[in-house]
C-alpha positions, 0 to 999 in steps of 0.5 A: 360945209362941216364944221370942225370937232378937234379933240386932243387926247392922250392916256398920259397927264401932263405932256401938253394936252391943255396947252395944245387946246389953248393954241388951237382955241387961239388960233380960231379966235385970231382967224375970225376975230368973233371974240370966239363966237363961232367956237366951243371950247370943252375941257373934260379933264376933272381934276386939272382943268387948265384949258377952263382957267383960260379966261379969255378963251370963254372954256365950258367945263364938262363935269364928268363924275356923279355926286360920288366922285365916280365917272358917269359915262352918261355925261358924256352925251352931255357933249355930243347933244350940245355938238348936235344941237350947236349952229355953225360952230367949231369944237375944242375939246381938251379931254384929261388923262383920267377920263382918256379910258372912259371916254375911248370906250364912250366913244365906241360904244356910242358908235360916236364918231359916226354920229357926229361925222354928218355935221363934223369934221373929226380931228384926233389931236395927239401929244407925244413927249420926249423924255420918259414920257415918250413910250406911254405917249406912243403906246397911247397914239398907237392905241388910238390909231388902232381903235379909229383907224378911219379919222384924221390924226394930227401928231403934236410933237411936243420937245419940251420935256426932252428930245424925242427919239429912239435907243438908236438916236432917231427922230420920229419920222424915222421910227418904225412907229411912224413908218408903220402908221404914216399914212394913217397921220395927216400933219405933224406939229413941232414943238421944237425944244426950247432954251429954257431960260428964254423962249422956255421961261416965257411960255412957262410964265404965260401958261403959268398965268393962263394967258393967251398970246393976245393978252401977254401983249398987253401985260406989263409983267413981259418985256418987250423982247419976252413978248416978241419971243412969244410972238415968234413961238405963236407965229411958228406953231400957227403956221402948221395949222391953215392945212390943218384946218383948212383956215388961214388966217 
């Protein structure tokens, strides 16, 4: 049976990227109870390595830049030998805005996709944002739709720097975008707006620390009704992802 290569990416830093690896890499980590054993987590972003700060989840930094400072392509076959060589294990793999180019045009001219397709299931995890972030967030999923029309696409729609919708006040899946490219997207995930002086404030103090759900349970700085807050904001995101994945926890 394959295993599976999530890869989240977006042109645009800091609409949720690291945040969507985390919740990937935990959902993994509670479904098997291996401590993680049967998971890689990669974070590639060389200048905010936010997935990598989170302890728990044992995250390998990919250093992408020569002793110049400048992007090294060569790097990347780092990545895809240790995900050739690796045994029965899933991917994570959180790629920053910086390296989103390099790592696009790694991709096709590797043929990369079709190197690792033998042993992997490949899954493109794409953050859009609402706010003024939601147009580049687009542009960048349709991007990527257009350059690997045959992989599996997961939308994040990610509501917590504004509502996502259009001039004429429709939401996503009313969107000619999505009427155009439905059937190139196999799951939408809502992350739903959230009342930033509750539920907000709560993910905002856990990702701020770098902490996973497992861990804010055992932390005296949540009170209880933070930590069933954050209980019901996991449980609600975790729950898309058993098709995703084609695991259930």
């Amino acid at each position: 049976m394959k295993k599976t290569a999530n890869i989240i990416l977006q042109g645009k830093g800091g609409v949720g990227k690291s945040f969507i690896s985390s919740l990937i890499a935990q959902y993994y980590h509670e479904l098997r109870g291996d401590n993680g054993e049967s998971l890689v987590c990669v974070d590639t972003d060389p200048n905010n390595a936010t997935f990598f700060s989170i302890s728990a989840l044992s995250v390998n930094h990919l250093t992408l830049l020569d002793r110049f400072g400048k992007f090294d392509p060569r790097k990347f076959d780092t990545l895809v030998l240790n995900m050739l060589q690796s045994e029965d294990k899933d991917f994570v793999i959180d790629n920053g805005a910086t390296s989103f180019i390099p790592l696009i045009e790694y991709i096709s001219e590797n043929d990369t996709f079709a190197t690792l397709s033998n042993k992997y299931e490949i899954i493109l995890h794409v953050p859009i944002v609402g706010g003024q972030a939601q147009k580049d967030t687009i542009n960048g999923f349709v991007q990527l739709l257009e350059k690997y029309p045959g992989v599996k696409f997961v939308v994040w729609l990610n509501e917590f720097q504004g509502l996502i919708e259009d001039a004429d006040g429709k939401e996503f899946e009313d969107m000619d975008v999505y009427k155009k490219y439905k059937k190139s997207i196999f799951a939408l995930v809502y992350i739903d707006a959230q009342n930033p002086k509750t539920f907000g404030k709560d993910i905002e103090d856990m990702t701020k620390e770098s902490l996973t759900f497992s861990e804010v349970l055992m932390d005296a700085r949540f009170n209880l009704i933070a930590k069933q807050r954050l209980k019901m904001f996991k449980d609600k995101i975790f729950g898309y992802l058993p098709k995703i994945l084609g695991e259930k926890v």
